[in-house]
N, C-alpha and C positions, 0 to 999 in steps of 0.2 A: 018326239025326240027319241025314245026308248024302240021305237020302232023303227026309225029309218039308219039308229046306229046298229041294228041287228041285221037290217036290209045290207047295209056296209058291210059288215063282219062279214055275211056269209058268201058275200060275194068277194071274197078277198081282198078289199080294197084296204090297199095297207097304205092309204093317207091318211087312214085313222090316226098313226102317230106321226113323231115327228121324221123330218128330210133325212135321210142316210139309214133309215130303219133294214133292220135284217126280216123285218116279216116277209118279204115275196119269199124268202125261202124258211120259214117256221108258222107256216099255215095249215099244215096236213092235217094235223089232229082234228081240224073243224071233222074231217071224213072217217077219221077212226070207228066213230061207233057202228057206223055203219058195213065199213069195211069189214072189218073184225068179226061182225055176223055171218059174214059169209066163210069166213075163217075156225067158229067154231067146231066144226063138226071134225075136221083135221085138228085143231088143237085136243082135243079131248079123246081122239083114235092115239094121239102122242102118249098124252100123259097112260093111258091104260095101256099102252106100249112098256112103261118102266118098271122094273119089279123093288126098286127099293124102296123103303116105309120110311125114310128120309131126306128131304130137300134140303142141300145149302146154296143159298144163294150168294154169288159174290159179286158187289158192285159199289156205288158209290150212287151218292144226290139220286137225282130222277132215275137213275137205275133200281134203286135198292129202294125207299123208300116208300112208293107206292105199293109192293112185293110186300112188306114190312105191315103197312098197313095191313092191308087184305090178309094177311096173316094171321093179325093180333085182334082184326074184326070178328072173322071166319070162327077162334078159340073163344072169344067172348057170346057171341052170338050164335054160333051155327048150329043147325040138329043135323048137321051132316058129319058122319068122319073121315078123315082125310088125313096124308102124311103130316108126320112131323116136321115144321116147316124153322130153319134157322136163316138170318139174312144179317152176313157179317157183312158191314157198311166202316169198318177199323182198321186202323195198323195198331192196336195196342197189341203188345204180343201175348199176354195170359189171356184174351178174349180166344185171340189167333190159335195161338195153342190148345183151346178147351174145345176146338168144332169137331163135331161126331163125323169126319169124312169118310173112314173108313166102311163103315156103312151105306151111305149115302150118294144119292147121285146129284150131280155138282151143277148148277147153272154159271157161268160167266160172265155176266152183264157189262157191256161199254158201249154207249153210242161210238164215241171217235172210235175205239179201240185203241187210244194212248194215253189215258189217263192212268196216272202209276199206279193209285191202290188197286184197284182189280190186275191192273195187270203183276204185280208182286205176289199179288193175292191167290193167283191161279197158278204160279211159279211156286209159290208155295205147294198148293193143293198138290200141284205134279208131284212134288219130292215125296208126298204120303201117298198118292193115287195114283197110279201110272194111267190105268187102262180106260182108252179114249171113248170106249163106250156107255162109260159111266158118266159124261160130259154134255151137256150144251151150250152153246152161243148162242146171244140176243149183241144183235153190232148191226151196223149200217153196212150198206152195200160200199165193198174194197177197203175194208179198212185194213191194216196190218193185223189185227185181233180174228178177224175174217179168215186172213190168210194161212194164218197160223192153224187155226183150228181146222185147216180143211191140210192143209199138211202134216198134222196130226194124224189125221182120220178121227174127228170130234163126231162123236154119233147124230147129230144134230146143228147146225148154224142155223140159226131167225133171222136176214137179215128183214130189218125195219126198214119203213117208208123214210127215205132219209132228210124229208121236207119237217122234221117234227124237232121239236127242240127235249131237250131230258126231261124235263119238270111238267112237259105235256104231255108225255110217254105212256101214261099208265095205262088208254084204254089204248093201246099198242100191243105189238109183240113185249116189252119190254114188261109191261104189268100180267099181261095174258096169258103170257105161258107159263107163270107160276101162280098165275089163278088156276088153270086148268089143273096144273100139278096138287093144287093142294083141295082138288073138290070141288071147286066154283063150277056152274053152271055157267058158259061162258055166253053162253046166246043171251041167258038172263041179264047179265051187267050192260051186255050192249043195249039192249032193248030198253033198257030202264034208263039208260043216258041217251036214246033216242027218246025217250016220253018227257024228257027234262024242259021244262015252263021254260023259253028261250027268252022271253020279254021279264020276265021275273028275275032272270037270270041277269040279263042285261043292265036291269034296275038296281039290282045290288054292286055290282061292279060304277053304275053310276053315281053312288050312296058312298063308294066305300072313297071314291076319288074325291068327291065333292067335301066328307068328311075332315079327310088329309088336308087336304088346304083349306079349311075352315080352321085348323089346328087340333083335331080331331082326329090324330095320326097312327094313335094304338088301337090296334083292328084286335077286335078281345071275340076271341072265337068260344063261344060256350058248347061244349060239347057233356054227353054223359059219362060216368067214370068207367063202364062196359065200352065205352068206343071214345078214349080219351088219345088213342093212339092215331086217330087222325087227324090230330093235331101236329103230326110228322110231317104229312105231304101238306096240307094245306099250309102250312107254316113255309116250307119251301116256297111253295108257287106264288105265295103273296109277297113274302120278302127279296129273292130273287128276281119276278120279277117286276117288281115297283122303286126298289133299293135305288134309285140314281139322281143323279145333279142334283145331289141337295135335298130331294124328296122322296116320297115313300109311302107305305102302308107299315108300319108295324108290327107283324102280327103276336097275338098274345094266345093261345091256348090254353086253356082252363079248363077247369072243373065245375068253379064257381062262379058269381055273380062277384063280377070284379068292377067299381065303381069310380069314377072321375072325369074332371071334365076335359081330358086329352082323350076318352076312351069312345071307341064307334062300335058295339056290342053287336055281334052275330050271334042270333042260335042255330046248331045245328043239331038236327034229330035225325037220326040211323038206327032204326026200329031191328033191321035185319041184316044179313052179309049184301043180299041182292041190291039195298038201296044205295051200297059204294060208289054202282052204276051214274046214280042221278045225281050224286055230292061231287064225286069227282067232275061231270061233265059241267054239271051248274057252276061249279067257282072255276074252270078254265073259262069260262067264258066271260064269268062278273071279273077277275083277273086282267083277260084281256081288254076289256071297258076302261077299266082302272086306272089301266094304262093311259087311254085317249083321254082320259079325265085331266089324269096328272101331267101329260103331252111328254111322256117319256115313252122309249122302247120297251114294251116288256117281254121282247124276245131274246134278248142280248144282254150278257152278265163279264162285264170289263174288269170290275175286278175280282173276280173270281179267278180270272187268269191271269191275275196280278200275284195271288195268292201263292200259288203253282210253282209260279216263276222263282217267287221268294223260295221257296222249299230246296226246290233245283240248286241256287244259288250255294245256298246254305250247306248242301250236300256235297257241291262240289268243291267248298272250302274248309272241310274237316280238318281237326278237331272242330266240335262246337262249339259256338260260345255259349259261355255262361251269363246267366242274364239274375237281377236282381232282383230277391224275392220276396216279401213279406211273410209272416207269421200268419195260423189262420186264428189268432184269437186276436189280432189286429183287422181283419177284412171287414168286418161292421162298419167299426167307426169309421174304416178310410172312405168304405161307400157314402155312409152319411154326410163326409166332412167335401164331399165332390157333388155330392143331388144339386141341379138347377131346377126347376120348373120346370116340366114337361119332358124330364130326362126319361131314361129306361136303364135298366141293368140287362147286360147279357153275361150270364153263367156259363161259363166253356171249357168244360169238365176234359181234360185227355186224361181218362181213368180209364178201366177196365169196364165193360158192360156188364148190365145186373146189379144197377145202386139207380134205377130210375124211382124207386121212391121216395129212397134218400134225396134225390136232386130234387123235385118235387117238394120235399118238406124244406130242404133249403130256399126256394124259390121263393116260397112263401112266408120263410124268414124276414128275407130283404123286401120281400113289398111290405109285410106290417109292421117290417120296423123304420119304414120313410114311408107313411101315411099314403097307402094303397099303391105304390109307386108302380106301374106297369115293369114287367122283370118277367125274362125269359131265360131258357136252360136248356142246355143241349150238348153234346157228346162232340169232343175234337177226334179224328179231324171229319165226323162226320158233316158240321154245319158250314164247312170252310165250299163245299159245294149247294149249299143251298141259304142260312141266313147271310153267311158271310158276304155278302155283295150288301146287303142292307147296310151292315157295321162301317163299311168301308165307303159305299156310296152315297148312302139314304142324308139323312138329316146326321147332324152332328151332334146327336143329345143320344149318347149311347157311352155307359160307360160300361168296358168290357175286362171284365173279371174271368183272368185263365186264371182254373185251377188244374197245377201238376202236380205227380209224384214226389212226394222226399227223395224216395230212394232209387235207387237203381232200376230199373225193370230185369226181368231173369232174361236172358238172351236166347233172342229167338231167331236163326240166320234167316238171309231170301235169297234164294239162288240165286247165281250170277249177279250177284249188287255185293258192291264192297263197302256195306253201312248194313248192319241189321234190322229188324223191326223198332228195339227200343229207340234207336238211332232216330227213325224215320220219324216216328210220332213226335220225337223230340224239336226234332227238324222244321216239323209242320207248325207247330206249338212258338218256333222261335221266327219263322218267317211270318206268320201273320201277326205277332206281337209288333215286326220289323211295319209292314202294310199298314197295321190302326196308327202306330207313330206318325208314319208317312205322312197318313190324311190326319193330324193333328187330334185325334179321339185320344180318350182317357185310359188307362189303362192299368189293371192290377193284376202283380203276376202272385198266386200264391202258391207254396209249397204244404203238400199235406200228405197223411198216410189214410186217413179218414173222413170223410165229408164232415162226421159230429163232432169235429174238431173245433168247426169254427165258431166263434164265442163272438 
């Protein structure tokens, strides 16, 4: 069986899922690794092309988050040195505010080229950065993001293979060019996700489906506290995309040995920066298995662009509304007094970045204090492109705890938009509160000034 659905896979045969699937056009990555090796020797003539000792990267979901990774691997593990690599994936505006641009040369990132945060986000950079050779583009072939940058005179545009979905992007131009930028060995990652056990590969992806409808639906990924940050990307690709009709994968990233009988435990071990290569290429594939397990799409994220729309919506009926918030030394009990069997907490921080340990020790508040509860955590509006399809599509045992600001955020403009940054995040924060309503999920809005607030 493990064999003749690998035989499928690599032959494109996208009856693997179900009637109406978008795979004939989100198949490409099966060829990335191997593409990309012919590509490293120009990726790498680039990057030693750049004279600045800092990277910012701007993008969103599978843009940013495999970058993000490979970053925070590279700093944990690597004996190489390499620039200073930053990857704002936010509209909060003190994050926005604190990026070293002036320095730094800027990457872009959008597949479509109209997703708003990058695109704000580079409208921003412009008002500090004018000069376009301090610039590059990772976009698809025509996108307006494309166009833009070539009428700039953007020192560089990547357009990607446009067959590839975001969340499969990483061994693309989209992950690759800021591996090259920050010291990766770019032949190495290819090559090590071409040595990837493909029938191994498969089996887990078959485990992990099998799992989920067994009721075994929280994918608890064990990783080490040195490479606890790939729990970013693998968190996306499994939640995005498994999250529908009703079903799903879970996923849970840890640290620890987290125990129960909804839980389906993964270990993973990344000894080096170079093994990214085999992790990243091994769970796109057990992923895409996953999928035929669970007879959903896993190339296609519905409501994510549900998400979107709410934000739009919301913007284009300013003032905001105000929406009703709890205390945070009420947020315990409300979670406990909501737990069913089999539930999950998702934590959905629209705070400032630079409080991931504090989120982290929160997390493991709420799971010990409702008897190991599977509970996730993550940065708005970073996860509105990547869990968020889960929350809104997956199974209905997700009760989803935003936590916002008390106060005001300090004002931060975006050029040509007549709503600022505080606005926006604000915005994002009240249309996917609107979205979990929608599809009938639980929902808890808290206001705070501090995470150790909450009692």
């Amino acid at each position: 069986m493990t064999s003749e659905l690998l035989r499928r896979l690599e032959a494109r045969d996208h009856t693997l899922w179900p009637d109406g699937n978008v795979a004939p056009n989100r198949l490409g990555w099966l060829d990335m690794p191997r593409r990309m090796l012919d590509q490293a020797r120009t990726l790498n003539s680039f990057a030693d092309s750049i004279d600045q000792d800092t990277i910012v990267l701007l993008g969103m979901g599978g843009s940013s988050l495999g970058p993000a990774v490979l970053a925070a691997i590279r700093d944990q593990l690597g004996d190489f040195s390499g620039r200073r690599v930053v990857v704002c994936d936010t509209t909060d505006p003190s994050t926005i505010a604190g990026l070293p641009l002036e320095d730094a040369f800027i990457i872009v990132s959008s597949k479509s080229g109209t997703t708003l945060e990058p695109n704000v986000l580079f409208s921003y950079a412009r008002s500090r950065v004018a000069d376009p050779s301090r610039y590059a583009v990772v976009t698809d072939p025509g996108t307006p993001l494309g166009r833009e940058a070539g009428e700039l005179g953007i020192r560089h545009v990547f357009e990607n293979q446009p067959d590839i979905g975001g969340r499969y992007s990483v061994l693309s131009f989209f992950g690759l060019v800021p591996a090259a930028l920050m010291g990766y060995d770019v032949a190495e990652l290819c090559e090590r996700a071409l040595d990837t056990d493909r029938e191994e590969a498969v089996s887990l992806g078959e485990e992990m489906g099998a799992a989920a409808l067994s009721g075994r639906d929280k994918t608890t990924i064990v990783v080490g506290d040195q490479t606890r940050s790939f729990g970013l990307w693998v968190e996306q690709l499994i939640a995005e995309s498994t999250g529908k009709q009703g079903r799903g994968c879970v996923p849970v990233p840890t640290t620890e040995q987290e125990r129960g009988d909804d839980r389906h435990v993964i270990g993973v071990s990344i000894r080096e920066p170079g093994g990214l290569g085999t992790e990243f290429f091994r769970f796109e594939l057990a992923v895409a298995i996953a999928g035929h397990a669970l007879s959903i799409d896993p190339f296609d994220e519905p409501n994510v662009a549900e998400s979107k729309a709410n934000t739009l919506r919301v913007l284009g009926a300013l003032p905001l509304p105000s929406l009703e918030c709890s205390a945070p030394e009420d947020m315990m009990a409300l979670i406990s007094a909501q737990v069913r069997p089999r539930d999950y907490v998702s934590l959905q921080a629209y705070l400032p970045y630079g409080h991931d340990d504090e989120l982290e020790a929160l997390r493991r508040k709420v799971r010990d204090a409702n008897d190991q509860l599977a509970v996730t955590a993550g940065y708005g509006p970073r996860f509105l492109h990547s869990t968020g399809q889960l929350h809104k599509g997956g199974p209905n045992s997700v009760i989803a705890v935003q936590l916002v600001p008390s106060k005001p955020s300090a004002e931060l403009s975006i050029p040509g938009e007549p709503y600022d940054f505080p606005t926006l995040i604000n915005a994002q924060s009240i249309g996917d509160h609107e979205s979990l309503v929608t599809h009938d999920r639980r929902v808890i809005r808290v206001e705070l000034d501090q995470l150790d607030e909450i009692g």
